[in-house]
N, C-alpha and C positions, 0 to 999 in steps of 0.2 A: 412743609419741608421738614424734616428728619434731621436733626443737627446733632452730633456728636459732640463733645464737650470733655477732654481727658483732664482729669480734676485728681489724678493722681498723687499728686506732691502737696495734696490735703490730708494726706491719710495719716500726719503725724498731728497734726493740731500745731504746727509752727504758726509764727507772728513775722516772719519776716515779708519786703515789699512784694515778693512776688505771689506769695501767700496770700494776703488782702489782694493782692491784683484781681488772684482768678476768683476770688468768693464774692469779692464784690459785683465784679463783672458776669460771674453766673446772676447772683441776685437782682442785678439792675435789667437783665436780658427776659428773665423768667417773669419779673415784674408789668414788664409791656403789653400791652393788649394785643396778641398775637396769636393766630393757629397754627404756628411752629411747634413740633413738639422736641423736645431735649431729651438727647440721651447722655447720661452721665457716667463715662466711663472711668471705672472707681476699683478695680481688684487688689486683689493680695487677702493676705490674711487679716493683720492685725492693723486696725486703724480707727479712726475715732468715726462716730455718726458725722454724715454729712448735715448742715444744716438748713437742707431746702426745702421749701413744702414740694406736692406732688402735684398738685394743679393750683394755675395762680391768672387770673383773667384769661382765661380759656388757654392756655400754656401747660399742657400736657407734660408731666417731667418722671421720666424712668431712670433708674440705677443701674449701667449694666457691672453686673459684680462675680468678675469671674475667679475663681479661688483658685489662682494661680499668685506665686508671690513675682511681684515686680522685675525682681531680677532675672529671674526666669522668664517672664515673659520679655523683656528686652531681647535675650538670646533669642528667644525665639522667632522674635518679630525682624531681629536681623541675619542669624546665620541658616535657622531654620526653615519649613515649610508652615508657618503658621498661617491662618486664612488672615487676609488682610481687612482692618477692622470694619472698612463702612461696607465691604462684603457679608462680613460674620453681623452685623447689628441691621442692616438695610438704610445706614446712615445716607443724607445727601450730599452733609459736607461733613466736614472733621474741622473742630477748632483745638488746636495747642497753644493754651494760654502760657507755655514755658517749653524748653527744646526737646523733652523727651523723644526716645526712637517709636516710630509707630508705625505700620504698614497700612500701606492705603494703597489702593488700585485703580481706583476712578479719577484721581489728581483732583481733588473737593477739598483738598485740605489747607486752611489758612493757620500760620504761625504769627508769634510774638513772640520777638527778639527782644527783649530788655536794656540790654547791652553786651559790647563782647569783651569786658575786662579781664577773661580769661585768656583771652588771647594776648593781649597786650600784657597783662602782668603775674604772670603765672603762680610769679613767688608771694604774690597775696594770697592765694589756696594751699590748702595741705595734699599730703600725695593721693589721700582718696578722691578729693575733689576736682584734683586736675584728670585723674583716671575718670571720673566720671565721664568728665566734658568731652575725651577723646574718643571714650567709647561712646556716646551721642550721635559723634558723627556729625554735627552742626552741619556740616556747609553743605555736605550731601544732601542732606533732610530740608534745607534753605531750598537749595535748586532744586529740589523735585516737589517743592512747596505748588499750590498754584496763586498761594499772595499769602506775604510778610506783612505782618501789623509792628512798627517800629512805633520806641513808646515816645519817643523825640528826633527834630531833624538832625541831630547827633548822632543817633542810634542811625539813624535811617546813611548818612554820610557815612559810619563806621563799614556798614553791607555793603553798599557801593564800593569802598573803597576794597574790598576784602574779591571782589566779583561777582556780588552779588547782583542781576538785573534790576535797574534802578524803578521801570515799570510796574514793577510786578512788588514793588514797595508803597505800603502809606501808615505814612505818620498818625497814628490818634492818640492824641493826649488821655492818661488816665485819669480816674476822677479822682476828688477827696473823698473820705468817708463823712457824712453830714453830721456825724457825732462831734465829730474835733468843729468847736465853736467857741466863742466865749460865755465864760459865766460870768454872770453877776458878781459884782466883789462881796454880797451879803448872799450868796448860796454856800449853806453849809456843809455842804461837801468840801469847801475849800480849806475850810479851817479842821474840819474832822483828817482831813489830810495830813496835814503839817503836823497836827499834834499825833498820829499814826505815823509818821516818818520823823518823827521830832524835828523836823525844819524849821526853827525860826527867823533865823536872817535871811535877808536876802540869797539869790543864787541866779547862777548863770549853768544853763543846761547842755548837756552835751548826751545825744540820745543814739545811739545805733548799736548794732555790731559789735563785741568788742574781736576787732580783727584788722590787720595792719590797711587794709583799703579805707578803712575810717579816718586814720591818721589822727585818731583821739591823742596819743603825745604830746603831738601840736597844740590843740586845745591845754592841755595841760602846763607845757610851757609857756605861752603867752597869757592863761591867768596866772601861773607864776609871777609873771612880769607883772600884770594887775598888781597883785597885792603890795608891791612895792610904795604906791600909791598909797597915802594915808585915806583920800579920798573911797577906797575900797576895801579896806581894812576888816569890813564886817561880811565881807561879800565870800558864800560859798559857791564851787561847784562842785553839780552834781551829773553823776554819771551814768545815767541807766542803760542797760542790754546784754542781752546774754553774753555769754564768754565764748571767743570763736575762736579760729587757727591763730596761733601766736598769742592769746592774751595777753599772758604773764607778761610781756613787753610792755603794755598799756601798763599794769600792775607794779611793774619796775619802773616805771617814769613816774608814778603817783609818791610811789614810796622816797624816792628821791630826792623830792621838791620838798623846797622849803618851808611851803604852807602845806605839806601834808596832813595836817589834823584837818583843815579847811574842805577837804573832797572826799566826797560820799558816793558811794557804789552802792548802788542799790541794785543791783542786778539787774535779772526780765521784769518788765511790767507788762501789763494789761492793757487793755486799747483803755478802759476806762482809769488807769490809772495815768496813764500819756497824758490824756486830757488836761485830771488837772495838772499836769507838771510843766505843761506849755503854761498854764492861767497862771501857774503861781511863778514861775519865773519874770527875771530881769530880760532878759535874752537866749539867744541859743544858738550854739554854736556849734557847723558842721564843715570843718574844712577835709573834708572826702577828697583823696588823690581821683576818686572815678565813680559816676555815677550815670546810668543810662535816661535819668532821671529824677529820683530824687522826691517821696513825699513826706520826709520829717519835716524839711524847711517850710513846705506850705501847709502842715497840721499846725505848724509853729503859729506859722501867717493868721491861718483861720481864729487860732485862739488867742489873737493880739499880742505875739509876741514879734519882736523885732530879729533878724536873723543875719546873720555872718557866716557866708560861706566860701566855698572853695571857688575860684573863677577857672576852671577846669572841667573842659569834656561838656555834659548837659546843664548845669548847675547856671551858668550865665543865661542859657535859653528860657530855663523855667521862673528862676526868678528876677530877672533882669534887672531895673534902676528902684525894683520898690525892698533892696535890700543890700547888704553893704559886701562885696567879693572882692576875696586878695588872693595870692598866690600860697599856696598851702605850704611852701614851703619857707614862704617868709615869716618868722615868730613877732618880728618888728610890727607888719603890717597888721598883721593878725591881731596885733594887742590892741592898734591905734583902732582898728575898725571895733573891735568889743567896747573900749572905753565912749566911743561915740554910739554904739547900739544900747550903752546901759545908763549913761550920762542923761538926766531930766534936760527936756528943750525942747524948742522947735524940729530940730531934725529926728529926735527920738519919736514925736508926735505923727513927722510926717514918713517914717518909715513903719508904724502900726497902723496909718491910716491908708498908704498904701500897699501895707501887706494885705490885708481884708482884700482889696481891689482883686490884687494879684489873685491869690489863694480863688476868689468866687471864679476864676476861670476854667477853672477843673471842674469838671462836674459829670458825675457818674452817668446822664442821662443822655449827656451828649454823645460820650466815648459809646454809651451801649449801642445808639440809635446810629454812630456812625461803623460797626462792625456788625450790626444786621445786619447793612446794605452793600458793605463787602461781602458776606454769605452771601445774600440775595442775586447778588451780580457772580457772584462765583459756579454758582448753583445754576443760571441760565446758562453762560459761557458754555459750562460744561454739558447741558442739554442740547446743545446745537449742534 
């Protein structure tokens, strides 16, 4: 079978979830002992090397790279005459690991919905981003899908709910990436860390986005409130992730705050610097207004930290009782759930011993082996 694979929204080198979604899940697909072969469709001008090999247990893998820049070929694929792609490649299916516009002709194409937070909260995006989504065309591209990969029963309820045919939906959970684990408390990476970021007291983490659907403020206030507490006097947080729509509002809340010397911005990091900032943290806190899913809180998990999040949207499904959920818009609750995730005891114990639990449910091998068998089923349908 001939599988198509648009891997377009890799051509920047981002680090956001949906970024790792599709590179991972290329890599966990390519990896299977299969005589599938993949095509990777990959154009435009400027953009960084993919990182896949070219054969990998009999997994034949091609680039198709047509030097057309993206935006052009959008137009194309929707107001123009351009040949529709599993035509032009001799694709059997089409996978869209994210909404892009794509022309297809043979109805072989499976989608992954994420979430639809653009729908719901438009004034989280700036005016390019919401133009993006419209020109997408989402629900069009949904219903002329031949099956939706929704990444939680959240996501999967949002489509339905929106008109989406609930059959022609299924739920596959993403995996973690194997790297996010725990270190050893004597692996020196951890200390080469701290004294590279000069952290030495403790801290509590706050990791994503800096863009108002983070609702990183919140976090912000309620260790406010922390610090009040002599008991946490020495306690920093620290704030890692690029700068999105609205920043400066996270930026204005920090400056603000009383213990402003206490919060450290350390901008983007590296999947290998994540790692250690999960290990060397107290906790970690993500009260996200929306999430179609959700994998800081279980890179958290993997690497034994305890986590506080938002009980909102997918966030309750994915981490359910092995982690402490309030309402993001309470600062009260928010504070009492951190102080009990960062407080030594019993229940700090049994919330790192069942985040590990939690967290090993994801697993890259499962999600890959369960959207083979969507193509594969996609792929007969369609030959009959």
């Amino acid at each position: 079978m001939n599988i198509l694979i648009d891997v377009r929204l890799m051509s920047r080198g981002e680090s956001s979830g949906i970024h790792a979604y599709t590179r991972l899940l290329v890599e966990h697909l390519i990896a299977k002992k299969s005589e599938h072969r993949y095509l990777l469709f990959y154009p435009g001008f400027r953009k960084i090397p993919l990182p896949f090999p070219s054969d990998k247990n009999g997994a034949k893998v091609s680039i198709i790279d047509w030097k057309i820049p993206n935006r052009i070929l959008d137009a194309s694929f929707r107001l123009f005459h351009a040949p529709a792609i599993d035509i032009a490649t001799g694709a059997d299916v089409v996978l869209s690991p994210h909404i892009n516009i794509l022309k297809t002709k043979k109805r072989g194409r499976i989608m992954t919905f994420h979430d639809l937070s653009f729908l719901h909260y438009p004034s989280f995006f700036s005016q390019k981003q919401r133009l993006w989504h419209a020109l997408q065309d989402w629900k069009r591209e949904a219903e002329h899908a031949a099956h939706i990969i929704a990444d939680s029963d959240f996501t999967k309820s949002d489509l339905v709910a929106v008109g989406i045919d609930e059959r022609k939906i299924s739920v596959v959970y993403p995996g973690i990436d194997p790297s996010f684990r725990r270190l050893t408390d004597h692996d020196p990476r951890r200390a080469a860390f701290r004294k590279r970021r000069n952290i030495s007291a403790p801290f509590l983490l706050s990791l994503g986005t800096l863009e108002p659907r983070k609702n990183i403020p919140a976090a912000i206030r309620a260790f406010s409130e922390l610090k009040k507490s002599n008991q946490w006097k020495d306690l920093l947080l620290v704030v890692a992730g690029s700068p999105g729509w609205l920043y400066h509002d996270t930026l204005r809340e920090a400056h603000a705050s009383p213990v402003r010397n206490d919060i450290l911005f350390l901008g983007p990091v590296e999947d290998s610097e994540r790692i250690l900032l999960y290990n060397e943290a107290r906790a970690f806190v993500y009260p996200s207004f929306f999430e179609g899913f959700g994998f800081p809180p279980l890179e958290a998990q993997a690497c034994g930290c305890p986590v506080v999040v938002s009980n909102r949207t997918s966030l309750p499904e994915i981490i359910g009782n092995s982690g402490i959920a309030v309402s993001p818009w309470d600062i009260g609750a928010l504070t009492e759930g951190l102080a009990r995730a960062l407080e030594d005891g019993r229940e700090r114990t049994e919330f790192i011993r069942t985040g590990y639990l939690n967290a090993a449910r994801f697993q890259w091998g499962d999600a890959a082996q369960k959207i083979e068998n969507i193509m594969e089923d996609v792929y007969r349908k369609k030959s009959i």
